[in-house]
VOGU-3710 file (C-alpha; in Angstrom, 3 decimals, decimal comma):
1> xxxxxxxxxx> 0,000/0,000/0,000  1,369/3,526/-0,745  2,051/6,138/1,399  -0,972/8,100/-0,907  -3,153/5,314/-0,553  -2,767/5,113/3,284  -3,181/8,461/3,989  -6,123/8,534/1,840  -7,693/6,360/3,898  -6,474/8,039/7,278
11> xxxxxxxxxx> -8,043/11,153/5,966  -10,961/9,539/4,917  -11,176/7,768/8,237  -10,616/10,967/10,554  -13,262/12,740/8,818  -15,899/9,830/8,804  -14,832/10,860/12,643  -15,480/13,935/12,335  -18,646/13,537/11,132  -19,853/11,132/13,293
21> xxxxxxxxxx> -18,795/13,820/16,328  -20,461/16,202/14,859  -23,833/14,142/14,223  -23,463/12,576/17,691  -23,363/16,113/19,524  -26,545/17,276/17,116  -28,641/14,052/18,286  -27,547/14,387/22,028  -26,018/17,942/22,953  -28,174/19,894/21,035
31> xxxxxxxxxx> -31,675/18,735/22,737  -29,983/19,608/26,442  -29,332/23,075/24,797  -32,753/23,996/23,601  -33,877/23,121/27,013  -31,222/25,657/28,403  -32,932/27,828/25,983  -36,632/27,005/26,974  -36,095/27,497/30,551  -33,973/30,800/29,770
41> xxxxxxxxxx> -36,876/31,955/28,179  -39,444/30,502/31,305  -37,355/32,184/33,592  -37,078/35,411/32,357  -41,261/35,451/32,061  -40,824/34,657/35,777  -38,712/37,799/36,291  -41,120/40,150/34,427  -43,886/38,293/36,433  -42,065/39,178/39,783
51> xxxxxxxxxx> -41,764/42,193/39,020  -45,315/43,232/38,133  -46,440/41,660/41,280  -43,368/44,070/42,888  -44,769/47,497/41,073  -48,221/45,923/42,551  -47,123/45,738/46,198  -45,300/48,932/46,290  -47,975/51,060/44,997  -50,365/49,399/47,226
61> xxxxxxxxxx> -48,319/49,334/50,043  -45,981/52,101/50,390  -47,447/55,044/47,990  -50,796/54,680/49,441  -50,557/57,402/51,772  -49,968/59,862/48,988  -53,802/60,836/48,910  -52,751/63,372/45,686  -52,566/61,494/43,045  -49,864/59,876/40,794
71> xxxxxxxxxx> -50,443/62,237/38,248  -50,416/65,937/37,928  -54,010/67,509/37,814  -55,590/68,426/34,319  -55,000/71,930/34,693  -50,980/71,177/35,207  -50,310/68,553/32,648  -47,473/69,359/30,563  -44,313/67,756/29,066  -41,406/66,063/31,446
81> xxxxxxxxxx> -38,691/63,939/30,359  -39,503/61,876/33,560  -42,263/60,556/32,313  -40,360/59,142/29,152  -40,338/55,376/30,477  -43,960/55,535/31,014  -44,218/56,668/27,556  -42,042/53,581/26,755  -43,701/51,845/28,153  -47,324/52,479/26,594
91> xxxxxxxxxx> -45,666/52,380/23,171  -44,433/48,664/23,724  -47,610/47,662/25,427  -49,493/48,618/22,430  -47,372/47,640/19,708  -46,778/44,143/21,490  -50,019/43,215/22,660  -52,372/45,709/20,990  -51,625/45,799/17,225  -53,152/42,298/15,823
101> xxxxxxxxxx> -52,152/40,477/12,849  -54,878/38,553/11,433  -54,191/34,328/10,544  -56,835/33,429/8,083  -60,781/33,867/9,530  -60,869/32,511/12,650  -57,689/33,678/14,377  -55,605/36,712/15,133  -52,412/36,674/16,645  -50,550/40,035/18,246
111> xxxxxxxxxx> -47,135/41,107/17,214  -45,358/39,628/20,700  -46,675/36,725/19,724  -45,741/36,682/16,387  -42,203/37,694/17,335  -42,364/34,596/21,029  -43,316/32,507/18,076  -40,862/33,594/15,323  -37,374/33,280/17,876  -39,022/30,296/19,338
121> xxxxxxxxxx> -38,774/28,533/15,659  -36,208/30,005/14,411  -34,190/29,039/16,924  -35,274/25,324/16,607  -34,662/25,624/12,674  -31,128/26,732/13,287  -30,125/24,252/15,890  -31,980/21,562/13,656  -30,405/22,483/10,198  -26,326/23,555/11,714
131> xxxxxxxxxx> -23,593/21,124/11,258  -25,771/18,992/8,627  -22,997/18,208/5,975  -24,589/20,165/3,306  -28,081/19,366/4,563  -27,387/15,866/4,671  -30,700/14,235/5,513  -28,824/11,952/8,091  -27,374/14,777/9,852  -30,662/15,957/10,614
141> xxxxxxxxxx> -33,423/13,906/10,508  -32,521/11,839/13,557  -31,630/15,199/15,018  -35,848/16,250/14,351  -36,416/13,153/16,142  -34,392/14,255/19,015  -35,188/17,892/19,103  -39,393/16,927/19,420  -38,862/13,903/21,906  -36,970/16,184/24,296
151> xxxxxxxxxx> -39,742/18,760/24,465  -42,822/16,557/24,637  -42,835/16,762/28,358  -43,200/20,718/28,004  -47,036/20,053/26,514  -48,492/18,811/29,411  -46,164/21,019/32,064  -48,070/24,164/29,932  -51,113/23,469/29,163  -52,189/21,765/32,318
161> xxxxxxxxxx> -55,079/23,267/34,248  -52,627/23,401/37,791  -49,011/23,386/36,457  -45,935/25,067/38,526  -45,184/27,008/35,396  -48,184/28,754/34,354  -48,061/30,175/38,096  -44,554/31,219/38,352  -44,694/33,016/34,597  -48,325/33,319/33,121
171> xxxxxxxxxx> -47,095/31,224/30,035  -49,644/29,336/28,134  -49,335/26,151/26,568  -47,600/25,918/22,959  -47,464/23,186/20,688  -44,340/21,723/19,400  -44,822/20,856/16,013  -42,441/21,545/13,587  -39,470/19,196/14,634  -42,320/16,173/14,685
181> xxxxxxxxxx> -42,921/16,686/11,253  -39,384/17,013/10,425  -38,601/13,854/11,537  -41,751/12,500/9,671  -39,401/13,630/6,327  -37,212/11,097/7,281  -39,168/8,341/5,750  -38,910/9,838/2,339  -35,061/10,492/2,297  -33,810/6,744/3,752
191> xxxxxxxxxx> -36,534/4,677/1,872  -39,707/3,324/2,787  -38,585/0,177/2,406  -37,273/0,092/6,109  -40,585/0,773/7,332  -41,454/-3,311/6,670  -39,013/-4,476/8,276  -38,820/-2,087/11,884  -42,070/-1,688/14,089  -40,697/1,129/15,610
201> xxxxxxxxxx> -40,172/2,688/12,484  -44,063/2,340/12,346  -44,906/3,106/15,531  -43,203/6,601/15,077  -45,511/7,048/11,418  -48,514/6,303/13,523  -47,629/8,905/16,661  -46,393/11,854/14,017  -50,042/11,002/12,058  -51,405/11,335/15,565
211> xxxxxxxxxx> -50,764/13,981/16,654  -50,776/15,528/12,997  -54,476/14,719/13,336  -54,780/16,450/16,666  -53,809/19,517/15,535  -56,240/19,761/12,567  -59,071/18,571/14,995  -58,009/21,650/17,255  -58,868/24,414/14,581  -61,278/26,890/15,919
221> xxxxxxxxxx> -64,725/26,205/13,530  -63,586/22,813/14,257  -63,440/22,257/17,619  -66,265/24,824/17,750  -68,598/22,912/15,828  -69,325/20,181/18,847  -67,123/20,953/22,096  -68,133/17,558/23,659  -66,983/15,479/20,868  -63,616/17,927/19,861
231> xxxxxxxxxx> -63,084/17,060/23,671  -63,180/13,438/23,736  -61,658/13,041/20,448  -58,384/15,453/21,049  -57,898/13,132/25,116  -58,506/10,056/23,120  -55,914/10,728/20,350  -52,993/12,626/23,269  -53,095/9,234/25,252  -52,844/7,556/21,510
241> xxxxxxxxxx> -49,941/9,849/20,126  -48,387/9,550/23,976  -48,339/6,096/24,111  -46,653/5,498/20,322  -44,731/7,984/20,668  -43,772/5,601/23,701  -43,033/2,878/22,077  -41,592/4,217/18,673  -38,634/6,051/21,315  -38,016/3,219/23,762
251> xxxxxxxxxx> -37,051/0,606/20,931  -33,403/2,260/19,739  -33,212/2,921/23,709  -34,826/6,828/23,776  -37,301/5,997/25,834  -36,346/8,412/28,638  -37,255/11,235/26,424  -40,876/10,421/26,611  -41,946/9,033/30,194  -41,476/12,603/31,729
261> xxxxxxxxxx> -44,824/13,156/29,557  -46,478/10,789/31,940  -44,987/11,859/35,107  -45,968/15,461/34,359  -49,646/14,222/33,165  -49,805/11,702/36,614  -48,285/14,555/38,617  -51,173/16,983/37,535  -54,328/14,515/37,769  -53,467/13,220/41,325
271> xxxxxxxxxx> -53,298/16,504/42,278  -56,539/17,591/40,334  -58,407/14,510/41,893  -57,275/15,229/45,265  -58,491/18,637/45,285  -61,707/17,319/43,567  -62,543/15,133/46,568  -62,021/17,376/48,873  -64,317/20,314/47,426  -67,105/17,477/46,464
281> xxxxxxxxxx> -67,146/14,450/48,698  -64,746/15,621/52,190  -65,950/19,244/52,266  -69,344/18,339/50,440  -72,368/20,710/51,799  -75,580/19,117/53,057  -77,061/20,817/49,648  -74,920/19,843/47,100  -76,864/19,656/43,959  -77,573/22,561/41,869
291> xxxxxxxxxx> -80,744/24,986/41,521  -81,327/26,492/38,134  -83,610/29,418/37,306  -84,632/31,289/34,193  -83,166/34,706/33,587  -84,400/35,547/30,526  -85,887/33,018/27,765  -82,284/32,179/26,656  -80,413/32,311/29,642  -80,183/30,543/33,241
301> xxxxxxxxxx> -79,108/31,418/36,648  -77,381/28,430/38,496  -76,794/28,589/41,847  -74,607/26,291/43,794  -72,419/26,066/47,669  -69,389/24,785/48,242  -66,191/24,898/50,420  -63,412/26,281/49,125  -60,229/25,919/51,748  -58,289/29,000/49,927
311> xxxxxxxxxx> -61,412/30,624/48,485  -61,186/32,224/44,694  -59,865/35,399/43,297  -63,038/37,092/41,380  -62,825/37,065/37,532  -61,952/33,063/38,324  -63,763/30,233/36,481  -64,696/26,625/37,491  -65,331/23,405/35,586  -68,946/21,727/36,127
321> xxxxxxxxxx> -69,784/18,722/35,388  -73,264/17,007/35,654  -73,687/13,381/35,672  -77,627/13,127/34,949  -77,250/15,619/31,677  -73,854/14,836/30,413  -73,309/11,649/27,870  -70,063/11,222/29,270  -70,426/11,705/33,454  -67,159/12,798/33,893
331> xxxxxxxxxx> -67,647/15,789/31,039  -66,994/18,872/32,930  -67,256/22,550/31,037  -65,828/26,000/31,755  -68,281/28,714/33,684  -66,843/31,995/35,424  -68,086/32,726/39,047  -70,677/35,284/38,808  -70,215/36,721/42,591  -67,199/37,440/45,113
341> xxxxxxxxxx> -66,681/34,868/48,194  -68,085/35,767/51,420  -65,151/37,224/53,757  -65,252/34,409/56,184  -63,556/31,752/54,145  -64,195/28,808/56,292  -67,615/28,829/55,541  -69,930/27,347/53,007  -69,943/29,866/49,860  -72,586/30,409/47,453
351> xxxxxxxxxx> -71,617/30,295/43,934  -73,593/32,088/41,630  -73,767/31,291/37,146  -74,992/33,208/34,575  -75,491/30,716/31,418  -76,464/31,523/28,163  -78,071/28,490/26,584  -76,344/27,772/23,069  -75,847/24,086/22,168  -74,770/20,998/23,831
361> xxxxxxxxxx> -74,884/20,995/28,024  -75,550/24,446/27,934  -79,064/23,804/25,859  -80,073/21,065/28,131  -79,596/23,176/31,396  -81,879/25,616/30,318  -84,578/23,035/28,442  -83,908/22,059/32,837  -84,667/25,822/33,910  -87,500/26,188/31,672
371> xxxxxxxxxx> -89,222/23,001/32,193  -89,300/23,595/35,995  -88,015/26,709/37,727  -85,650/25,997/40,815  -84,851/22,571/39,596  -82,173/20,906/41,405  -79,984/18,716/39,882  -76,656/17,105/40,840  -73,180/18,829/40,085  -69,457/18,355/40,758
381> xxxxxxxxxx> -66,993/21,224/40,898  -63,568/21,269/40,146  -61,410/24,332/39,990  -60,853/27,184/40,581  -58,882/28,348/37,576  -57,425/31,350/36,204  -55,414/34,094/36,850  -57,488/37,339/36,341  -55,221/40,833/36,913  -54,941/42,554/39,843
391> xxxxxxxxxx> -56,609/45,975/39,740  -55,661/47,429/43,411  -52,615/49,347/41,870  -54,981/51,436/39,240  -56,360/54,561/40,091  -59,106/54,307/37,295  -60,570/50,714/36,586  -62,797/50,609/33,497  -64,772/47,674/33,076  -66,966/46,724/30,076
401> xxxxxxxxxx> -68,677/43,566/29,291  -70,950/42,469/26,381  -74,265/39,735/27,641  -72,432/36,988/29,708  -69,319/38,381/29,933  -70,730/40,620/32,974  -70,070/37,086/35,110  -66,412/38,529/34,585  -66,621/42,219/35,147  -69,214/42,196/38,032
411> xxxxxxxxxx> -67,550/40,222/40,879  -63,995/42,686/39,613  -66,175/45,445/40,632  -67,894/43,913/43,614  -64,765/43,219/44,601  -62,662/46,689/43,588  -65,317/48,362/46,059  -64,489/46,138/48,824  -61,084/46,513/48,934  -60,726/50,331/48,560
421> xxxxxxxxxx> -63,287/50,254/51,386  -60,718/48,026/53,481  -57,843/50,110/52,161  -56,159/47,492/50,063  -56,652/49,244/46,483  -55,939/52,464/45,284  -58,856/53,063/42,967  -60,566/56,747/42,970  -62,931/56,089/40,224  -64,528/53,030/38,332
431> xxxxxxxxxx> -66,409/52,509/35,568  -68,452/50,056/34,868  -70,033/49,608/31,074  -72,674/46,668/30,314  -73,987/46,109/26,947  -76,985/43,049/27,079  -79,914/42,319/24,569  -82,600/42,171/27,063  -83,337/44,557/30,333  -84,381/41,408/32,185
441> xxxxxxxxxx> -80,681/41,094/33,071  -80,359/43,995/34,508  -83,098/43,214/36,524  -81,230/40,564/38,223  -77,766/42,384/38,580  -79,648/46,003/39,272  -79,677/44,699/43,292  -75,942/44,024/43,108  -75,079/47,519/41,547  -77,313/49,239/44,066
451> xxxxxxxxxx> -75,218/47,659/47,036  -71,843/48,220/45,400  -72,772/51,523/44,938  -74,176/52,242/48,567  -70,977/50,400/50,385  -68,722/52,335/48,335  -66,264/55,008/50,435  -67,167/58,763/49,715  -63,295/58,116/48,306  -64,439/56,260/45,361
461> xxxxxxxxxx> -66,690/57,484/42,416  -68,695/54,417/40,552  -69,807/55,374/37,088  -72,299/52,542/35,648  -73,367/52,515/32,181  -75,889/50,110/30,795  -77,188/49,559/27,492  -79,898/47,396/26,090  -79,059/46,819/22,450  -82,471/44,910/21,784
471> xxxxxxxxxx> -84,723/48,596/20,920  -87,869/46,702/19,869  -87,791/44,815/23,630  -86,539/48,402/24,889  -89,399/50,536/23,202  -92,085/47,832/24,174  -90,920/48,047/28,014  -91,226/51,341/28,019  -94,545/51,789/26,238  -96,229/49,491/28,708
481> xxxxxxxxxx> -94,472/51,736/31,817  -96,135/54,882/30,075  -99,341/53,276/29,865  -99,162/52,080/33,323  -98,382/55,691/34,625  -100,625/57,507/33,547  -99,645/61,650/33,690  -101,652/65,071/33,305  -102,364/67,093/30,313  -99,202/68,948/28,851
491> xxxxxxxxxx> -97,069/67,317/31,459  -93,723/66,190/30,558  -92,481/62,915/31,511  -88,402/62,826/33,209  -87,973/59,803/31,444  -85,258/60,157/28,460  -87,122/58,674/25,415  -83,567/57,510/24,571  -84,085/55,065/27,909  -86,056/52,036/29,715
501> xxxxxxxxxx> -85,970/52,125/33,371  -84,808/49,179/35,209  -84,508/49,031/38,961  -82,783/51,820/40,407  -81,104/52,205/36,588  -81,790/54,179/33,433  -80,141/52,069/30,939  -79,728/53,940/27,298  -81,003/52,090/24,189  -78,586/50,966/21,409
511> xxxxxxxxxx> -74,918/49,613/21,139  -72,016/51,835/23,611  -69,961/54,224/21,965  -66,568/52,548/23,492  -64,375/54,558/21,663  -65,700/57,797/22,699  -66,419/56,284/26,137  -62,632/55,528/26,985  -61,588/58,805/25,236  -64,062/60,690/27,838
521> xxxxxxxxxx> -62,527/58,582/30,794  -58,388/58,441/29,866  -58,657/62,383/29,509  -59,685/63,177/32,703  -57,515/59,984/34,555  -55,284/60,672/36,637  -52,789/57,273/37,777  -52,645/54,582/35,733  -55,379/53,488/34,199  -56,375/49,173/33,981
531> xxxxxxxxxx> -59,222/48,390/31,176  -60,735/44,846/31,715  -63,441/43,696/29,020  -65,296/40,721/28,592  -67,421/39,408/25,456  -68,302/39,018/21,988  -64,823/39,091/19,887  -66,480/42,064/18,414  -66,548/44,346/21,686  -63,435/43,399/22,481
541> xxxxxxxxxx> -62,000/43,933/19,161  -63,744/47,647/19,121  -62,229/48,610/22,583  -58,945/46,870/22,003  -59,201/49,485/18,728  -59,762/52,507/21,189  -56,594/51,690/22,677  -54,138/50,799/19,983  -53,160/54,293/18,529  -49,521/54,481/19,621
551> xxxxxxxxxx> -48,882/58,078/18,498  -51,304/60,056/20,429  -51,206/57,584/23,592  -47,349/58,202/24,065  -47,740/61,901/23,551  -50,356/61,528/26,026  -48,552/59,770/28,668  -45,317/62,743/27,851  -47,503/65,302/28,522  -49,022/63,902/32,112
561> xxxxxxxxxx> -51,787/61,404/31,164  -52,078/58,335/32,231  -50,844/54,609/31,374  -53,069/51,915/30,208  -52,850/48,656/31,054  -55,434/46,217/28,981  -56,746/43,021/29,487  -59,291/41,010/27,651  -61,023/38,042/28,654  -61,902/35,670/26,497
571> xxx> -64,578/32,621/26,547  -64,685/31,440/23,575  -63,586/27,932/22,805
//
């Protein structure tokens, strides 16, 4: 053998070395390295969580003696280059989490979103795509493989109901998609041929098909078009996808990557089923079961007492489920708590429901109300969930709700006047702006207002606004009020004929002017400002609108006005 011939082959050998090195640290290094990136990016959420519960405890706590204000009055608002972080600030918030970006029909998406989501693949692309011999499919298709195993166990940890992470940063749940499919590829670069022969081969086909599937079924008009079977579908094909996934990893000795799925998953239902027991079976009330009364001809009242050890924070929701109506016992669905919890927590608290009747469960629990009024029927309660904002830091709290999103704002405000009256919230003003279809609502929450309004501190100014956007139901209510009062010649009635009284309330007819409403309220604020609505898409759209002009809110701010923080709540599948 020459000495050409044998260094040929040493050169040949060393970089077969080489390579194998450098596919070796892409199948194994890189995975530990987008997990250093992950929780990098989990912890610095945490941070900027902290720290907005900090800003919230020091302006509760140690600038609540300064009775003046945070901002200057009207009269003495002018420019300072102090209040250029403020201004900053505004101009991210709205540009971030303001300015939406619309994804086909059924989905928007705001530009911090678009730009979590746009790092958060591109840096997956890069890792999976470097050092890959001139895009060598060996190089990286094994590397896919890798790269989606080793974040699997993030699905569950974020998207759980009661999960350490969603506490510690407010992070939902994302889906890990891409690298799965990559790895899907695979098949068509090394040959089909060796799916025959290898079962795990097969078994990862099936789990990437799986959960391929999934995500379709989880499209909005999808998922929308029957809840109860989008819900037992999407469990039934997770435990499938899990499970392959499983098997398809544990084979070439990868197993490890996936079983931390089922940890995470066990972790979360032992601790959902404990707390479930307790509330319904150890803490159970001698009146368990459920009473349901009409509201209006399309909506339901549903009362209900439990014990809650720790209480709930108003704005919370909690999942119902009810055996005798349910085709699946176990079925549970999403309602917000109507009402605040009594201040003595170790008692039995009524929870309170305000249920529109649509489809599904929802339809057969008012065909329950309707057929018999104060039905009781059995229910089991698990929750509560949800992390609605703390509003004891804002001096002005505007809160506007559309129908059944008023089971959000109400208990905010019910419980915004209780703690400025107990001196644990710094609001001088709220506002409180209710658009509903039919003034028989307002009959029910007209009681509620009146006592928020009579146990407010001379402190606090409450400004309620309520509209009935149904004018035919409007201008027949108020025809049959004029013919049941009946008034002297020439005499001029006090009633607005723009308005239908209700209760101790004049509501106004027609659809609220939000833009001009917000316009009225930011330019007489004075300390920051929190606006809370809750909905139809479209009202929350219109007011997210009224907020999202970046030019004129900065200048604003610069010139002494207040910031804005905005939050919208959403219940819609």
């Amino acid at each position: 053998m020459s000495n050409a011939t044998a260094a040929a082959k040493a050169a040949a050998a060393s970089e077969s070395a080489h390579l194998k090195a450098i596919k070796h640290r892409g199948e194994f290094e890189y995975p530990i390295q987008i997990w250093y990136f992950t929780l990098s990016a989990l912890c610095l959420a945490t941070v900027i969580n902290v720290a907005s519960i900090a800003w919230s405890w020091y302006r509760v706590h140690l600038r609540s003696a300064r009775q003046s204000g945070d901002a200057p009055g009207l009269a003495q608002r002018r420019f300072s280059i102090f209040r250029v972080p403020a201004a900053v600030l505004t101009a991210s918030r709205i540009i971030a989490f303001r300015w939406q970006v619309p994804l086909g029909t059924s989905y928007t998406m705001s530009l911090f979103e678009l730009f979590v989501t746009a790092i958060y693949m591109s840096a997956l692309l890069i890792w999976e795509f470097v050092h890959t011999n001139n895009l060598d499919p060996a190089f990286w298709s094994n590397k896919a493989a890798h790269m989606a195993a080793v974040q699997l166990p993030l699905l569950p940890a974020l998207s759980a109901k009661n999960n350490v992470i969603g506490f510690l940063t407010g992070v939902g749940h994302e889906k890990v998609f891409t690298p799965l499919t990559l790895e899907m590829y695979r098949v068509g670069f090394t040959g089909v041929d060796d799916i025959a022969a290898n079962g795990w081969q097969q078994l990862g086909v099936a789990a990437g098909t799986t959960y391929t599937l999934m995500i379709i079924l989880s499209i909005r008009p999808i998922r929308q078009a029957s809840y109860e079977t989008f819900y037992f579908v999407h469990v039934t094909l997770a435990f499938v996808f899990v499970l392959m996934a499983y098997l398809h990893a544990s084979e070439p000795g990868f197993g490890y990557y996936i079983y931390p799925v089922w940890v995470v998953w066990g972790f979360e239902r032992l601790f959902r089923l404990g707390r479930y027991i307790v509330i319904n079976f150890i803490l159970r009330p001698k009146h368990s079961e459920a009473s349901l009364s009409l509201v209006t001809s399309d909506s339901l009242r549903l009362t209900l007492y439990r014990r809650f050890p720790i209480g709930w924070r108003p704005g919370q929701h909690v999942f119902l489920a009810f055996p005798t109506l349910s085709n699946v016992p176990v079925e549970s669905h999403p309602f917000t708590i109507a009402n605040i919890p009594d201040e003595n927590l170790g008692e039995e608290q009524r929870l309170t429901f305000i249920i529109k009747g649509r489809e599904g469960l929802t339809q057969k629990l008012l065909q329950q109300a309707t057929e018999k009024d104060g039905i009781r029927i059995p229910v089991f309660v698990d929750g509560p969930y949800g992390a609605p904002p703390n509003l004891a830091p804002y001096a002005t709290c505007i809160l506007i709700a559309g129908g059944t999103g008023v089971s959000y704002t109400l208990p905010l405000l019910l419980d915004l006047v209780r703690q400025v009256r107990d001196g644990k919230a710094l609001a001088k003003k709220i506002v409180f702006i209710w658009a509903v279809r039919n003034e028989e609502y307002i009959d029910w929450i007209s009681s509620l207002l009146a006592a928020a309004l009579s146990s407010a501190p001379s402190s606090l100014a409450i400004d309620i606004n309520l509209y009935v956007t149904d004018t035919r139901a409007a201008v027949a209510s108020h025809q049959a009020q004029a013919s049941d009062t009946p008034s002297s010649p020439g005499e001029k009635s006090e009633k607005s004929q723009e308005s239908v009284e209700v209760g101790n309330f004049l509501p106004l007819r027609g659809r609220p002017n939000v833009a001009e409403l917000l316009a009225g309220e930011l330019s007489i604020a004075e300390g920051p400002v929190s606006v809370n609505v809750s909905g139809p898409a479209t009202l929350a759209k219109a007011v997210r609108l009224s907020l999202a002009d970046v030019a004129t809110a900065t200048i604003d701010v610069l010139r002494g006005g207040p910031t804005v923080y905005f939050h919208a709540e959403h219940f819609t599948l």
